[in-house]
C-alpha positions in Angstrom: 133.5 56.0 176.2 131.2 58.8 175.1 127.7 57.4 173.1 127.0 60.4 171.9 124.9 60.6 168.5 126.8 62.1 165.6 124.9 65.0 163.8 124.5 65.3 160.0 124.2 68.7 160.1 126.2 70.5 157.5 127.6 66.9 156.1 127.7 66.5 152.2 126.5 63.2 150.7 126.4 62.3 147.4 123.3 59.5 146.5 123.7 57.4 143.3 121.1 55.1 141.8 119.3 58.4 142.6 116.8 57.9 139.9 115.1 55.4 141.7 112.6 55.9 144.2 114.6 54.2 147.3 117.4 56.7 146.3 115.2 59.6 146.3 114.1 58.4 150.4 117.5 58.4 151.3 118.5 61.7 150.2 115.5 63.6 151.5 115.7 61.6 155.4 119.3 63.0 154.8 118.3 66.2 154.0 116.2 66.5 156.6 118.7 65.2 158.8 120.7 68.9 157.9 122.8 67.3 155.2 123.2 68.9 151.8 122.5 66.3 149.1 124.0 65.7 145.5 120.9 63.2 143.6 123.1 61.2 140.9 121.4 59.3 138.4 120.4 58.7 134.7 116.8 60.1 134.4 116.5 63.8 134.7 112.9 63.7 135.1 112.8 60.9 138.3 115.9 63.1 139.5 113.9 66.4 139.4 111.0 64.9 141.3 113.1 63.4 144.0 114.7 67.1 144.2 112.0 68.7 143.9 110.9 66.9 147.3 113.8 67.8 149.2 113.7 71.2 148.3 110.0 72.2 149.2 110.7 70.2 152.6 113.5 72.6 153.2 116.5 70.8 152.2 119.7 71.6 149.9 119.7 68.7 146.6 122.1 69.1 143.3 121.3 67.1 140.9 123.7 65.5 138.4 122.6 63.3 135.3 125.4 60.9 134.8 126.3 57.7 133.1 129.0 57.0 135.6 130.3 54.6 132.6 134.0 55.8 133.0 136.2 56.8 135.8 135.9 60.6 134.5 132.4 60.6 134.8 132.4 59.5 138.3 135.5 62.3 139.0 133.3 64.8 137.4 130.5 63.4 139.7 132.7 64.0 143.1 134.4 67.3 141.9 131.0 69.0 140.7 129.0 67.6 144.4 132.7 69.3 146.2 132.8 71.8 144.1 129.0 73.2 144.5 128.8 72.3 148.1 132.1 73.0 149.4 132.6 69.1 150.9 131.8 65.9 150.7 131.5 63.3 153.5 129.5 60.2 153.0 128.7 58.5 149.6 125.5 56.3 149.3 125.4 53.1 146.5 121.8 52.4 145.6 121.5 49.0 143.5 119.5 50.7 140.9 117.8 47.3 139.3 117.7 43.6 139.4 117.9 41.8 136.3 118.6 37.6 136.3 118.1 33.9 135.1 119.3 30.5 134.8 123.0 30.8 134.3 122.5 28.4 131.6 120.1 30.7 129.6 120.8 34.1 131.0 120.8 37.0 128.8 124.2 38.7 128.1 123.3 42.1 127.7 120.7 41.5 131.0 124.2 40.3 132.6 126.3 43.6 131.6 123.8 45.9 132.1 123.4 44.6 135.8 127.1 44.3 136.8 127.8 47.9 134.8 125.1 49.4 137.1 125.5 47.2 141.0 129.4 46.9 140.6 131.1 48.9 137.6 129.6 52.2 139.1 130.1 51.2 142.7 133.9 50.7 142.1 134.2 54.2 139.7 132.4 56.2 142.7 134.3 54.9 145.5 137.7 54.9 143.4 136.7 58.8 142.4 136.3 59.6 146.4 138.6 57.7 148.1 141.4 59.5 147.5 139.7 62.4 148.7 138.6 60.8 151.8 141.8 59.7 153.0 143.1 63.0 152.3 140.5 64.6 154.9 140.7 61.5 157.4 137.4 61.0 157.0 134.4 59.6 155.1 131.8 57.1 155.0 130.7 54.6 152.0 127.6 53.4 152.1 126.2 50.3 149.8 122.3 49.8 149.9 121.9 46.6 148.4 119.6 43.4 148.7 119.3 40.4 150.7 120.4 38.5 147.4 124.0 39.6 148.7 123.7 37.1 152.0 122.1 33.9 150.0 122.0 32.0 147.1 118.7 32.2 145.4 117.8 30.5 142.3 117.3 33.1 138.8 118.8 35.6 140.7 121.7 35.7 137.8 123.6 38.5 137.5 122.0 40.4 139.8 123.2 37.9 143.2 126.5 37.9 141.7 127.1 41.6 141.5 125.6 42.1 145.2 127.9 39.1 146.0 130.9 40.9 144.7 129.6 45.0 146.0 130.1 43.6 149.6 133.2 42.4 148.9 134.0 45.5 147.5 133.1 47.3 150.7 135.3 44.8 152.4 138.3 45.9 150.6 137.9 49.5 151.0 137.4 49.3 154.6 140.7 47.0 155.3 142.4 49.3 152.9 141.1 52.5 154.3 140.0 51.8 158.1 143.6 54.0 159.1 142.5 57.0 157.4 139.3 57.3 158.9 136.9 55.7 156.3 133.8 53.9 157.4 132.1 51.5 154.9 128.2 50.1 156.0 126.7 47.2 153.9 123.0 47.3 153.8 120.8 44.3 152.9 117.2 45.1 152.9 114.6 42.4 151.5 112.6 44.5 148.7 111.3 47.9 149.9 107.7 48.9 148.5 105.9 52.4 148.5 102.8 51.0 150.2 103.0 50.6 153.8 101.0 47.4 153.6 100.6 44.3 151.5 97.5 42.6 149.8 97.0 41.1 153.4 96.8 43.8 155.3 100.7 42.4 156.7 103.3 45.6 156.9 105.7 45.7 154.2 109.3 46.9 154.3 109.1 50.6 152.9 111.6 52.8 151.7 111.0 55.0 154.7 112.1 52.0 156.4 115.1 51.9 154.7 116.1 55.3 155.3 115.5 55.5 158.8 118.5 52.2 159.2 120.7 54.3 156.9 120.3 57.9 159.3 120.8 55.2 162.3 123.9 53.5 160.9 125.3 57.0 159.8 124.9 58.6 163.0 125.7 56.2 166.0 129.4 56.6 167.7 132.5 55.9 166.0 133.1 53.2 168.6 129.5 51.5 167.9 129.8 51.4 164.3 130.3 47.7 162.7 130.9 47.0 159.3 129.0 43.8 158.6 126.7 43.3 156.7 123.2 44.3 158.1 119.9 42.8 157.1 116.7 44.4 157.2 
């Protein structure tokens, strides 16, 4: 069976969460991997930076300031990214922020907030491209979330919950979408920092880190390619 490497080149990936700086990684080692990039997010200004990036390094980026707050939004999302690029291939699900507590004492509008932004915009973005995919035989959801997903941590709140529930999200689209050529990947990573090192002198995990595993998990063989969760 052939091991070839897939190529990214001319692939079309839309990032959300793309207002945070782990977002903005992805996109530009996608970028530079030949894909053209759509940067989805709340805060034009972060979003603009992160483009701005991608474009002096040579790359393609739209970008698209969006509540994804209703199924619309996330259609407009998908048929803007299609429509201004001519495809799309692979969506990428950044966990934009973590917010938790004591389940006894946790704050409600912490709680909404934090399930609106890890689950209720996962589900609107993958329910806006699936149809899509499926149609094309072919696509690839990708959820970048924390190792708060694979354990149970004390005050993690809403936040564990939510990364709890994303991966079985991701779950449920690939049973209900593996025949039509749809690859989901669940990434885990502990938390990603700028710096390269710590205050003692130890490596950290950096978002460079993080975007090399997702090129690597987007570009081995069909045949090689898992969908469990991996954790970095």
């Amino acid at each position: 069976m052939e091991n070839k490497i897939q190529s990214l080149q001319g692939k079309t990936a839309i990032v959300s969460g793309g207002s945070t700086e782990l977002a903005g990684a992805v996109a530009l080692a996608l970028a530079q991997a030949g894909a053209q990039v759509c940067l989805s997010g709340k805060q034009p200004d972060l979003l603009e930076l992160s483009a701005a990036r991608i474009r002096s390094a040579g790359g393609e980026c739209l970008v698209l300031v969006s509540e994804l707050d209703t199924l619309e939004a996330a259609q407009e999302v998908f048929e803007r990214t299609r429509d201004a690029l001519g495809s799309l291939d692979i969506l990428i699900i950044v966990s934009p922020f973590w917010g938790g507590g004591q389940i006894h004492e946790h704050n409600i509008k912490t709680w909404d907030l934090v399930m609106s932004a890890n689950l209720r915009e996962p589900f609107l973005l993958s329910r806006a491209v699936l149809p899509h995919f499926r149609q094309q035989k072919h696509g690839e959801i990708m959820a970048i979330g924390s190792d708060s997903a694979l354990g149970i941590y004390q005050q993690d709140g809403a936040f564990g919950v939510a990364l709890h529930a994303l991966n079985t999200l991701m779950e449920l689209i690939r049973v209900e979408n593996s025949e039509y050529g749809v690859r989901t990947h669940i990434l885990s990573p502990a938390l990603a920092l700028s710096d390269a090192f710590d205050m003692t002198g130890k490596p950290n995990l950096t978002t460079r880190d993080v975007s090399e595993w997702v090129l690597w998990l987007l570009t081995r063989p069909p045949h090689l390619r898992s969908n469990n969760p991996i954790l970095i």
